[in-house]
C-alpha positions in Angstrom: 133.3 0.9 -46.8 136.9 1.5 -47.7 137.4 4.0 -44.7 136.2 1.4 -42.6 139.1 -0.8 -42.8 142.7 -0.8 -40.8 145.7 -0.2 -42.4 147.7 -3.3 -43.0 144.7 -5.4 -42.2 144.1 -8.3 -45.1 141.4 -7.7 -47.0 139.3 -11.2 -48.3 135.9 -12.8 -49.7 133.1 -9.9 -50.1 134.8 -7.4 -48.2 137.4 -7.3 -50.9 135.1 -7.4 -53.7 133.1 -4.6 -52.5 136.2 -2.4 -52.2 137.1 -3.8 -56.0 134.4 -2.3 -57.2 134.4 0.8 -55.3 138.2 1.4 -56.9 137.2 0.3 -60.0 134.1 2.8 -60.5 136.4 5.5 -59.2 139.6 4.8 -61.1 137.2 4.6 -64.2 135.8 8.0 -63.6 139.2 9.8 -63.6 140.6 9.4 -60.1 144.4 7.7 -59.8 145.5 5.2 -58.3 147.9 7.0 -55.8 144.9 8.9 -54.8 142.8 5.6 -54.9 145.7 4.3 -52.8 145.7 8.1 -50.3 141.9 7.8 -49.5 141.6 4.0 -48.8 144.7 4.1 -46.6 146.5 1.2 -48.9 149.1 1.2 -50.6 149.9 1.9 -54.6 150.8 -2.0 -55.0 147.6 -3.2 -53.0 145.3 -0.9 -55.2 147.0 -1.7 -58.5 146.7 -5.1 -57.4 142.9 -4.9 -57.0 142.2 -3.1 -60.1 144.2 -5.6 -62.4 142.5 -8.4 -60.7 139.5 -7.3 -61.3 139.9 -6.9 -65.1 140.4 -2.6 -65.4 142.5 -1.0 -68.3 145.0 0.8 -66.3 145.8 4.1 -68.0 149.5 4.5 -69.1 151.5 7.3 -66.7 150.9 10.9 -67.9 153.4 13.4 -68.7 155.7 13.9 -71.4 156.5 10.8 -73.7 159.4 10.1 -75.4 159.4 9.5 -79.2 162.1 9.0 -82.2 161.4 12.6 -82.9 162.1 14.2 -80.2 166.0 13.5 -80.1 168.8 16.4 -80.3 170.4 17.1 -83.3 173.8 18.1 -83.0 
């Protein structure tokens, strides 16, 4: 369904709530948004947008996070 749609084309009524929950399933099973985003052929903002619209817990960014005990000591 998603790879069906044109780039830049708006996306409305059932057509957009079928590709809501699409994302939704896959961002729930482990895939990111920029990939989400990659294989849909929209972009970050649009997907984000879908999936907080439709109610998801967005993961918080992975990496390295900073802490009070992680600062130099001199």
């Amino acid at each position: 369904m998603a790879e069906t749609l044109k780039k830049g084309t708006r996306v409305t009524g059932m057509d957009r709530s079928k590709l809501a929950t699409t994302l939704s399933k896959r961002y729930d099973s482990g895939e990111s948004i920029r990939s989400l985003a990659a294989s849909t052929g929209r972009s970050y903002g649009f997907v984000h947008r879908i999936l907080t619209e439709t109610g998801v817990t967005l993961r918080g960014r992975g990496g390295a996070t900073r802490s009070g005990n992680n600062k130099m000591k001199h």
